[in-house]
Each structure stands twice: as structure tokens, then as C-alpha cells.
C-alpha positions as CSV (number, residue, x, y, z in Angstrom):
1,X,105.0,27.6,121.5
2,X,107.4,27.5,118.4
3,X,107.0,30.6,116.4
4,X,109.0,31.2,113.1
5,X,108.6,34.2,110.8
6,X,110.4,35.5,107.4
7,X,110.8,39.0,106.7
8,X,111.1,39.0,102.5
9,X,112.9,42.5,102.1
10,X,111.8,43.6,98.8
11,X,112.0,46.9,97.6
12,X,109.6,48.7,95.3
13,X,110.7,51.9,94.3
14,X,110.9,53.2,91.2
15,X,114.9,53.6,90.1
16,X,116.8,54.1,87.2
17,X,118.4,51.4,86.4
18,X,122.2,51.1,87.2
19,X,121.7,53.2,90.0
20,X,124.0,53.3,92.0
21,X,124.3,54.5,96.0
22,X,126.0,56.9,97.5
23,X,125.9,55.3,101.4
24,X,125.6,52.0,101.8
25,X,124.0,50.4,105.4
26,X,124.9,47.3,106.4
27,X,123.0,45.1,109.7
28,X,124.9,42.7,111.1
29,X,123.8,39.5,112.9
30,X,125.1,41.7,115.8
31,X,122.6,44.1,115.6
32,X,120.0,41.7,114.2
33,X,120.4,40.1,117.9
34,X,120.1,42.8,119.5
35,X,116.5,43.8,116.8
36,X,115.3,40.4,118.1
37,X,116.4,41.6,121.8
38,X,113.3,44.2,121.2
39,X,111.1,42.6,118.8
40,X,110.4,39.6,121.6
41,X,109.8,42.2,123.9
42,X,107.2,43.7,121.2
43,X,105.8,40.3,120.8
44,X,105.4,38.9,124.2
45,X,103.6,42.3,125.3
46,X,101.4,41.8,123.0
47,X,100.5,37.7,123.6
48,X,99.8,38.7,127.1
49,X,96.9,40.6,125.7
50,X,95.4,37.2,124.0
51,X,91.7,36.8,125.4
52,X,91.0,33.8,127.1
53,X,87.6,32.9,126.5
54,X,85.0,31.7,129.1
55,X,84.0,28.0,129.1
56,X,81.5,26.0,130.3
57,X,80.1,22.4,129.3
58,X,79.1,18.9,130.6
59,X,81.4,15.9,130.7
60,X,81.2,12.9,132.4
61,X,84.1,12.3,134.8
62,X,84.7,8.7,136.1
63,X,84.1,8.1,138.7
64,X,81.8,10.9,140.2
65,X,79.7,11.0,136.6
66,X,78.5,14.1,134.8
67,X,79.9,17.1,135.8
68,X,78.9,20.8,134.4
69,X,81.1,23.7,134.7
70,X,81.4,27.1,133.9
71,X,84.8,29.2,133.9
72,X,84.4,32.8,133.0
73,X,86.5,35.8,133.8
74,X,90.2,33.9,132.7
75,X,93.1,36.3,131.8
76,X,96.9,35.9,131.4
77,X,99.0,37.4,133.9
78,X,102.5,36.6,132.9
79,X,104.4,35.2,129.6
80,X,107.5,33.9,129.2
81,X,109.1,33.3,125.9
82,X,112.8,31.5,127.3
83,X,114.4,30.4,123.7
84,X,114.2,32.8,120.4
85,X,116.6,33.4,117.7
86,X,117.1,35.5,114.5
87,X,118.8,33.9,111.5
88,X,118.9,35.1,107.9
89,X,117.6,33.4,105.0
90,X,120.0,34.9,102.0
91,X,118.0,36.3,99.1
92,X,114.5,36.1,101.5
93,X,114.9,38.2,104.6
94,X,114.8,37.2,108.2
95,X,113.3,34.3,110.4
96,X,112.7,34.6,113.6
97,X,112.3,31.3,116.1
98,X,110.4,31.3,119.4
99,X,110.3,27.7,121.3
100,X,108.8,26.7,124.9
101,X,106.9,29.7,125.5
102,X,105.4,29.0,128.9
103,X,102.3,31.0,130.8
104,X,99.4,30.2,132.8
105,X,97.9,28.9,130.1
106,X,99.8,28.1,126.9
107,X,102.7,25.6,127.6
108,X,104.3,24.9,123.8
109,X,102.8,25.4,120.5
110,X,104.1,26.4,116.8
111,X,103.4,29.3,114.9
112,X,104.9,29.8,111.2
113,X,104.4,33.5,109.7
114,X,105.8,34.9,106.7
115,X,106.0,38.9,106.3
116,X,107.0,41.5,103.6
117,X,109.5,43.7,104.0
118,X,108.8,46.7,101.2
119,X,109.1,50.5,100.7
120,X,106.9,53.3,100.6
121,X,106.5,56.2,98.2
122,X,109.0,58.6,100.0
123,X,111.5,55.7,100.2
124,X,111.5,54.6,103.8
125,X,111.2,50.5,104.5
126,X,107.2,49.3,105.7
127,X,106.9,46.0,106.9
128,X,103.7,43.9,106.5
129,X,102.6,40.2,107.2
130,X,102.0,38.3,104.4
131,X,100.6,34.6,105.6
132,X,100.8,33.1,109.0
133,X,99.6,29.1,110.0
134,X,100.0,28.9,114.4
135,X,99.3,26.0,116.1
136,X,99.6,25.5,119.8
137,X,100.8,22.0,120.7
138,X,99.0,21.6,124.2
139,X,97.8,23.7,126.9
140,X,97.9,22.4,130.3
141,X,95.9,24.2,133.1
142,X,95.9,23.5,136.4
143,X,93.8,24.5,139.5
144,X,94.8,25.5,143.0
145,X,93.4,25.9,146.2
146,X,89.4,25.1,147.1
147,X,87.6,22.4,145.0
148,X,90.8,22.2,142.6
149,X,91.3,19.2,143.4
150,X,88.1,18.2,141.8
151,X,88.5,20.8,138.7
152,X,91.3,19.2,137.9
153,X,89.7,15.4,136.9
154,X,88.4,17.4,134.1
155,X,91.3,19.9,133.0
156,X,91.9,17.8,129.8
157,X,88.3,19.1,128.4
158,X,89.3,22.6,129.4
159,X,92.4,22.5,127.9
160,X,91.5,21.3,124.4
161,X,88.4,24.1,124.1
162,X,91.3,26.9,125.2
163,X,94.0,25.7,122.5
164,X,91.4,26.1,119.8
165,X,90.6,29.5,121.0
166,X,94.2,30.5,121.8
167,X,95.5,29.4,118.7
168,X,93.2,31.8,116.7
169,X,94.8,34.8,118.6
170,X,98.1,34.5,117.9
171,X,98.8,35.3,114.2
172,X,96.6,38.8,114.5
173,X,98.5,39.5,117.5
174,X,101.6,38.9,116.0
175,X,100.5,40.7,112.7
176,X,99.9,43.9,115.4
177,X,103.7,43.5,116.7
178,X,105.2,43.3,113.4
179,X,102.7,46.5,112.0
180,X,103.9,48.0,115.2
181,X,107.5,48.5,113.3
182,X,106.3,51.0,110.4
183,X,105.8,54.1,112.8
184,X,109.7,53.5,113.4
185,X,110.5,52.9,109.8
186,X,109.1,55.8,108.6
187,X,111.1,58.0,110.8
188,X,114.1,57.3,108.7
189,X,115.8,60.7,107.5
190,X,115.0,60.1,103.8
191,X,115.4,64.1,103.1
192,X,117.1,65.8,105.9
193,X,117.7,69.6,106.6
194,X,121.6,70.5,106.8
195,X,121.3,73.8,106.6
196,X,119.9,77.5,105.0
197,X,121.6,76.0,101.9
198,X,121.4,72.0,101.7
199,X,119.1,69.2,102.5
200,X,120.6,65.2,102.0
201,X,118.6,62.2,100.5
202,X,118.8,58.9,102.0
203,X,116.2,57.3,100.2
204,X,117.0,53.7,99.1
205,X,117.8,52.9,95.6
206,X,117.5,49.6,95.0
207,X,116.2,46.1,96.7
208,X,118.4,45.2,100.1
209,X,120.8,42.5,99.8
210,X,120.7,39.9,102.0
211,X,123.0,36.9,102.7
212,X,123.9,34.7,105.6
213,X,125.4,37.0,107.5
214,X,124.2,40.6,106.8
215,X,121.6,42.7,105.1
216,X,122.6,45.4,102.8
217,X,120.7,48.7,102.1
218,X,121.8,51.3,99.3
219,X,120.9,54.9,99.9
220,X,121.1,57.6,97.6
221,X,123.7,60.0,99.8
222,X,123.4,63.0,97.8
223,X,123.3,66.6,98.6
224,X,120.8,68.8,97.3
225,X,120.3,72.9,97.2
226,X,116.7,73.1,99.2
227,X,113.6,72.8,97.0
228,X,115.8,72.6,93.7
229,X,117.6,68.6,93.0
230,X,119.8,69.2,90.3
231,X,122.5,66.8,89.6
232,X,125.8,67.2,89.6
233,X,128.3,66.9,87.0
234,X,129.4,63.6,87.9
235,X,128.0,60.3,89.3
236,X,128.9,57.8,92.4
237,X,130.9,55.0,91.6
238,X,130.3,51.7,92.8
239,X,131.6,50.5,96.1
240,X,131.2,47.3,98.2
241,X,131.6,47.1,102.1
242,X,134.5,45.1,103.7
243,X,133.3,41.6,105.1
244,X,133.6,42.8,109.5
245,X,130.8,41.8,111.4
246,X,132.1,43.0,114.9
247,X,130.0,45.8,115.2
248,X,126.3,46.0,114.6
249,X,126.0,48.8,112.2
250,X,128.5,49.5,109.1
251,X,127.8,52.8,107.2
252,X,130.0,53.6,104.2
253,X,130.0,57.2,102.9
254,X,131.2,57.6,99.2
255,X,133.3,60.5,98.5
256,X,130.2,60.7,95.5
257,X,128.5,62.0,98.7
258,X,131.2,64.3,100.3
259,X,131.8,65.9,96.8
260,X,127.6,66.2,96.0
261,X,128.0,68.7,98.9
262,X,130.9,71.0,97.6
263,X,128.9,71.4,94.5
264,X,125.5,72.2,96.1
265,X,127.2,74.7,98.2
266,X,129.0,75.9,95.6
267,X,126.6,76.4,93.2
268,X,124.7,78.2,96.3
269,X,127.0,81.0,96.8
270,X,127.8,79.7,99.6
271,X,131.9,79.2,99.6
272,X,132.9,82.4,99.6
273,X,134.3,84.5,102.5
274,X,135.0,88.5,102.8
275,X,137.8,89.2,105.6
276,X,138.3,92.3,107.2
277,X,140.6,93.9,109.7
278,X,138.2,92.5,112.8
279,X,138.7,89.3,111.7
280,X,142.4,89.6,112.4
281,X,143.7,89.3,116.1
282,X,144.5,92.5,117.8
283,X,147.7,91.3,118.9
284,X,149.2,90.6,114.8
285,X,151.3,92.4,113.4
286,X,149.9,92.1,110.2
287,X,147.0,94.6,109.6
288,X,144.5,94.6,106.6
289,X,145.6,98.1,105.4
290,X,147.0,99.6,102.5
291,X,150.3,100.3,105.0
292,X,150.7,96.8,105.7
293,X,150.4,95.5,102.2
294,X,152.7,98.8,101.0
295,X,155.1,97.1,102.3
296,X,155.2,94.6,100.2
297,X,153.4,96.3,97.0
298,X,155.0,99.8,97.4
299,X,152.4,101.1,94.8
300,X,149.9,100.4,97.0
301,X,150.2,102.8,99.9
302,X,151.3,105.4,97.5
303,X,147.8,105.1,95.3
304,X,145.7,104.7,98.8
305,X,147.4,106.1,101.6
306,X,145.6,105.3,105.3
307,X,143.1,103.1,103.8
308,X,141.7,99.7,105.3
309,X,141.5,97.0,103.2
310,X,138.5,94.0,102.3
311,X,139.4,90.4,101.2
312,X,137.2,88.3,99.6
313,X,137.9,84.7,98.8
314,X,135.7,83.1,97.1
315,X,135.8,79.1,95.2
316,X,136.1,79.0,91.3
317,X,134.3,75.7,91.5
318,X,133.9,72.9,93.5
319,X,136.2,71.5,95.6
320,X,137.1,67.8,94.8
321,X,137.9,65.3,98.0
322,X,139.2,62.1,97.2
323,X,139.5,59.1,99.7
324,X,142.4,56.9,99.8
325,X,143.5,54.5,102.8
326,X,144.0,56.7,105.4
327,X,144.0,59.7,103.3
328,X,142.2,62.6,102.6
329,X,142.7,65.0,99.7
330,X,141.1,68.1,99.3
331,X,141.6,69.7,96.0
332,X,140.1,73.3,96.0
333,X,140.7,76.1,93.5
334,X,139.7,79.7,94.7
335,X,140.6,83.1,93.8
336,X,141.4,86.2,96.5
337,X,140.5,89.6,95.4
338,X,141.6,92.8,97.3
339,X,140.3,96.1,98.1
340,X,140.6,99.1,99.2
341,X,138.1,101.0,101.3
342,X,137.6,104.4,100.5
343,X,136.5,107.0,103.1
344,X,132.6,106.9,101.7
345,X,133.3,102.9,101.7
346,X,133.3,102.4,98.2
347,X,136.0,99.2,97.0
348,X,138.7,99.4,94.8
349,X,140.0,96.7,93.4
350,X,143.6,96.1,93.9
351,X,144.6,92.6,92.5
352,X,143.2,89.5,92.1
353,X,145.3,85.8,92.7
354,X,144.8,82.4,92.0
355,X,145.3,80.4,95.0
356,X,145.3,76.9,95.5
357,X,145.4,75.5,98.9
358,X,146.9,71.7,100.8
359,X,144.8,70.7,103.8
360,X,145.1,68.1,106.2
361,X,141.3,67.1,106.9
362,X,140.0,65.1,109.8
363,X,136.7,63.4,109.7
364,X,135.1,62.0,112.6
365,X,131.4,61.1,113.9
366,X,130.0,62.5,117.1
367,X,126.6,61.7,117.6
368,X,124.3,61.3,114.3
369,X,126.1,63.4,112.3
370,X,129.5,63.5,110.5
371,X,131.6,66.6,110.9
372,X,135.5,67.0,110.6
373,X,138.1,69.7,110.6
374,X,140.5,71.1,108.5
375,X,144.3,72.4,108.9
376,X,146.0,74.4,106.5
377,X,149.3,73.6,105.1
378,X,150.8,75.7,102.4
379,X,148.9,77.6,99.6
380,X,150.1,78.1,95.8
381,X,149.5,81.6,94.8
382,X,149.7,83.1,91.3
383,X,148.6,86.4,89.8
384,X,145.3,86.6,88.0
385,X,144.6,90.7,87.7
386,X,146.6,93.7,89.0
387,X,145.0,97.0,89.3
388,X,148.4,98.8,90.7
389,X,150.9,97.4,88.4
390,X,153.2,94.4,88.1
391,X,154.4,92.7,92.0
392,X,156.2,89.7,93.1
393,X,153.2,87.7,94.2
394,X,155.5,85.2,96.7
395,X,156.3,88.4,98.5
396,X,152.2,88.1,100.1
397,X,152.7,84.1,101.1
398,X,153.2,84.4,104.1
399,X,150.9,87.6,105.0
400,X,147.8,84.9,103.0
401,X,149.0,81.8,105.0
402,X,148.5,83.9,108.1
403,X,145.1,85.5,106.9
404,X,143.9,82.2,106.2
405,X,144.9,80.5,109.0
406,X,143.7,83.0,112.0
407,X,140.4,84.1,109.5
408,X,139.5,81.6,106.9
409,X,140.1,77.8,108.4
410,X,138.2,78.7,111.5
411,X,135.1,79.9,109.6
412,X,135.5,76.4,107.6
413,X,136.2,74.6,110.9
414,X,133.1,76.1,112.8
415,X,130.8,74.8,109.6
416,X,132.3,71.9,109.5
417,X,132.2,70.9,113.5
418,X,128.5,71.3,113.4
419,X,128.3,68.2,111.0
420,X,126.0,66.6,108.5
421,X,122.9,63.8,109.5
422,X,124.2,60.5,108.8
423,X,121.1,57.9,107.8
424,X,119.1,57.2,111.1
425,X,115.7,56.0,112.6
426,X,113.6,57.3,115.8
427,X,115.6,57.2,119.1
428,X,119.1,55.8,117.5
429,X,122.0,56.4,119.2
430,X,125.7,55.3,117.7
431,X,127.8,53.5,120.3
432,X,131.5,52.8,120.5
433,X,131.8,54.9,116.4
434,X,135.1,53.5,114.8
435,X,135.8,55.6,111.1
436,X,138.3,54.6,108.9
437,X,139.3,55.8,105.2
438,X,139.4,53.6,102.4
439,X,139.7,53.5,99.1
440,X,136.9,55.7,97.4
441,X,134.7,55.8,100.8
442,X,134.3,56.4,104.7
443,X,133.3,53.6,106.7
444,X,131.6,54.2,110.4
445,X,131.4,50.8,112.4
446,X,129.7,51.2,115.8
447,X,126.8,49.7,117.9
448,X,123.5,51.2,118.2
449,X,121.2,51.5,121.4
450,X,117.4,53.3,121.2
451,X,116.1,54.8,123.7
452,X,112.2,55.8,124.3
């Protein structure tokens, strides 16, 4: 049996136009190998189900003369499909090739079957058959055992009446393998949960591009405050993949996406910190009090003697990350207000600085998600507002760059480390992850294995 189909990837949703995406997802023929891997297995499950009908007839059968038989009760117990391959028709979709399928009772035939690759309302890929012509070249049955010797004179009649009915079984059936791929497809993560705060799109923007060696998808990647998609101030910039093919999966994160995120958060409330005493370890010497700080800002102590202090650091807007080859910038204006506790745990404000903060970041991927960690390394500190009178704000860098680091980056790092759903379907696993940083973008090359 030769069996070839074409998967025409079009997509349907409505977009604006120009569009563009914020993660792109590129299959390689890779992982296209290892689709047809699963997809033969999906298809030769199915052929074994073909119904092989019962036959009976008279025919005359030199040289004992007419002969009438009856076979009822026929089934196929094993399939084998040895040769199949997956190539990629640029512009069209996919086209699958499956030559010298042997069983009991098919030995070779041809099938041709053209399917539609579209998308759904919410975004996610369907899959659908669109025509299909199958023809089985010859079947070839032979008995064993018994009288076979006699069944046999007249196999030829039996095998033409079983092609004719065999070959009307196969397009359904393989109609029900490829159908058999939307339940997957619509597991895709179009809107996933992050958090209390966030949820991330990944619904495709535009049609997939295909060419002879990949197919590209383009998601929307964009972070959104739950129930409420309001746009940011700025828009993603196009980007194109690099031309690798050694892995079977290439995802490219924009920092569009990354920076969709800061504002979402931000405009949640969500980036600001207070820090207290607790926060600090026992063992510092430097103690969120109004002695501690005296030190430094005399005036201080002598306005709230024995008083603990509250810090609250909090962004002014969003923070802007910027990808360069192997370089990450995080640009991040915030502002740190002090207080003092009184006894009946009122604040009063002390001062207010301007603080802007250097970062080494590291991104990685660890499972499905994307997550990273930052370490801090020096902070630019001015004076916004002073309730206590006029101070040399350097004289507080290095009591802040110790706050930060033993109270602040680990709060950030412990948010972070939990990570953010990269673009997935069903039971997908990444295998072997690689990231690197590029110009404008992440890219993740790895394998993928399902499981289930």
C-alpha cells in the first residue's frame, strides 16, 4: 500500500493586520520525523480495525469444474507498514508516504489523501481531511493447512472481491487517525494561568509558514492582568528565527514578551516590597531601627529614639529588559520610602530616594516553563523627599545594597524560579533545552518526547 497525504496549514483567525508575534515556534524535519514516528503508529492501529468482509460465490476452477465457497468470519491480525516518510511541501503543509504495507491480507496498494490544517475560535490548530482517492494494488491470500491446497486454485477470485472491499475502508479509517489529532491540538495553552496576577496568550496570529525544511507558527506572547487585556504602551517588533535545524523544536521569546509582563505586574500592584527588621538576618549588624540609620542621619535617632523602622520599595514604572547577544539588561526605576514605627504602629515618613538598580540576570528553562534569577550589582541612589532635614544620601549605599541583597533579590528570585508556561500541547516534555540570547529575543532549542 502506498499512502501519501498533505496537510495544507491554513490559518483562519481573525487578526489585525501587521500583526506581529511575540514567540515564534518553529518544527523541524527533526521533530516532523519523530510526528511521523507516532502518526504511523496512529494509522496502522487503526487499519488493523478494517473489516474484512465475508465472501462466498461460484467459479469454475479447471480442472475440477464449479466450485462454490463461502468465507465468513475473516479478520486482520497483524499490519505492518515497513517504509513511510514525512516531507514538506513549502507554502502547502505536509505529505506523508507509506509504501509496501504488508498483512494477512493487503500486500501493496496506493492511497492519496489531502487534509486541512486550520484553527479554531480560541486559536488552537484543528486538523481535518479534505479529499482522499486509495487504491490497493493487489491482495494476495493464501490458505494453510486442511483443504488449502484446494482453496488456493481459486484465491485469485477471492482476492479481487477483498481489494474492492478493502479499498473502501481505508480513507475513513485514515480520516479517523488524522481527526484523532484535534483532542491534542486543542490542549495547546492558548491562555495560560501564571499567577494571582497574570495569565499569557499563545494564540496564533497569523497563517504558519512553511518551507522545505521547517514550519513556522507565530504566537501572540503577551502578558495579560486576569480577566482585563489591556495593551501595553508599546508593540513587539519583528523577529525571524536563525536557520538550525539540529533540534526538533525552536521557540524564540521576544523581549515584547518579557517586557508585556513587567507592565502587567506593574500596573497590578504587584512590584512593590515592604521590608522589615525580620526580613534581615539575625546575625547583621545592620538593623532596621532608627539607631542604626542615626548613625548615618543623626537627626534621625534624635526625632525617634528606640524606634523600628518599615521599608517599602516599590517600581515607578515598568521595568524595561533588553536582549542583546549574550546579554541581558534590566533597566528598573523604583523609589524606597522609610519609616518609622511608632509605639501604636502608626508610620512616619522619614525620606524618600530614587534608586536605580544594575542586575546580572540569568534565564534558563526547566521543564515547561521559563524562569531565571537575578543578582544585584550596584544601585544609584538619589534624594527624592526628606522629612528630617537635608543628608548625604551615599552615606546609606551600602546599608541599601545590603538590604536589597539579603531581603529584596531573594523575594525577586523566589518569583522568578517558579517560572512562566512556555507554549505547549498534552503530555510534552522538552528534552536536552539549549537557550541562548540574541539580538531582541530568547531562543530555546531542545527535543520533545510525549508521554501518555
Amino acid at each position: 500500500m502506498f499512502l501519501w497525504c498533505v496537510l495544507v496549514l491554513v490559518n483562519l483567525v481573525s487578526v489585525a493586520t501587521g500583526t506581529n508575534a511575540g514567540v515564534k515556534v518553529r518544527l523541524t524535519q527533526k521533530g516532523l520525523e519523530y510526528g511521523r514516528q507516532i502518526g504511523i503508529a496512529s494509522i496502522q492501529q487503526k487499519l488493523r480495525t478494517i473489516k474484512v468482509p465475508d465472501i462466498s460465490g461460484t467459479e469454475k476452477v479447471d480442472p475440477i469444474g464449479k466450485v462454490q465457497y463461502s468465507f465468513t468470519g475473516m479478520q486482520i491480525v497483524n499490519l505492518g507498514l515497513p517504509k513511510s516518510a514525512l516531507g514538506l511541501v513549502p507554502d502547502t503543509g505536509v505529505m506523508l508516504s507509506i509504501g509496501n504495507a504488508t498483512s494477512i491480507c493487503v500486500e501493496t496498494g496506493e492511497s492519496n489523501t489531502s487534509e486541512s490544517f486550520t484553527s479554531d475560535d480560541t486559536g488552537r490548530p484543528t486538523v481535518s481531511m479534505t479529499n482522499c482517492a486509495a487504491t490497493v494494488g493487489s491482495v494476495n491470500v493464501k490458505f494453510h493447512g486442511g483443504a488449502s491446497w484446494l482453496y488456493n486454485l481459486f484465491s485469485s477470485f477471492i482476492n479481487k472481491a477483498l481489494r474492492n472491499a478493502l479499498q473502501k475502508q481505508i480513507c475513513p479509517l485514515v480520516a479517523d487517525s488524522i481527526a484523532d489529532i484535534n483532542p491534542h491540538l486543542k490542549t495547546l495553552n492558548v491562555l495560560a494561568k501564571v499567577d494571582q496576577y497574570a495569565e499569557i496568550e499563545y494564540s496564533m496570529v497569523g497563517s504558519p509558514v512553511i518551507s522545505n525544511t521547517s514550519i513556522d507558527l507565530g504566537l501572540k506572547g503577551e502578558f495579560y492582568n486576569i480577566g482585563q487585556h489591556k495593551e501595553p504602551p508599546f508593540s513587539p517588533t519583528p523577529f525571524s528565527l536563525p536557520s538550525q535545524d539540529t533540534d526538533m523544536l525552536y521557540i524564540g521569546v521576544s523581549a515584547f514578551t518579557i517586557n508585556s509582563a513587567g507592565f502587567v505586574y506593574n500596573r497590578a500592584g504587584a512590584l512593590h516590597l515592604y521590608i522589615t527588621d525580620d526580613m534581615i538576618p539575625s546575625g547583621s549588624p545592620i538593623r532596621l531601627n532608627t539607631k542604626t540609620f542615626g548613625t548615618f542621619i543623626p537627626q534621625i535617632e534624635k526625632m525617634y529614639p528606640g524606634l523600628m523602622m518599615k521599608l517599602l520599595v516599590e517600581t515607578v514604572k515598568e521595568p524595561l529588559i533588553t536582549f542583546e547577544p549574550n546579554n541581558v539588561t534590566v533597566q528598573a526605576s523604583s523609589t524606597v520610602t522609610a519609616y518609622a514605627i511608632q509605639p501604636n504602629s502608626t508610620l512616619s515618613p522619614l525620606f524618600v530616594l530614587n534608586l536605580e538598580g544594575s542586575v546580572s540576570t540569568h534565564i534558563y528553562v526547566t521543564e515547561l516553563k521559563l524562569a531565571g534569577n537575578v543578582t544585584l550589582n550596584k544601585i544609584d541612589m538619589s534624594l527624592a523627599k526628606s522629612y528630617v532635614g537635608p543628608f548625604q544620601v551615599t552615606s546609606l549605599d551600602n546599608i541599601f545594597t545590603i538590604v536589597l541583597k539579603v531581603a529584596v533579590i531573594p523575594k525577586v528570585n523566589a518569583r522568578l524560579q517558579e517560572g512562566y508556561p512556555l507554549p505547549a500541547i498534552g503530555n510534552m516534555q522538552l528534552v536536552n533545552s539549549q537557550l541562548q540570547v540574541l539580538k531582541d529575543y530568547l531562543l530555546i532549542g531542545t527535543d520533545v518526547q510525549f508521554t501518555g
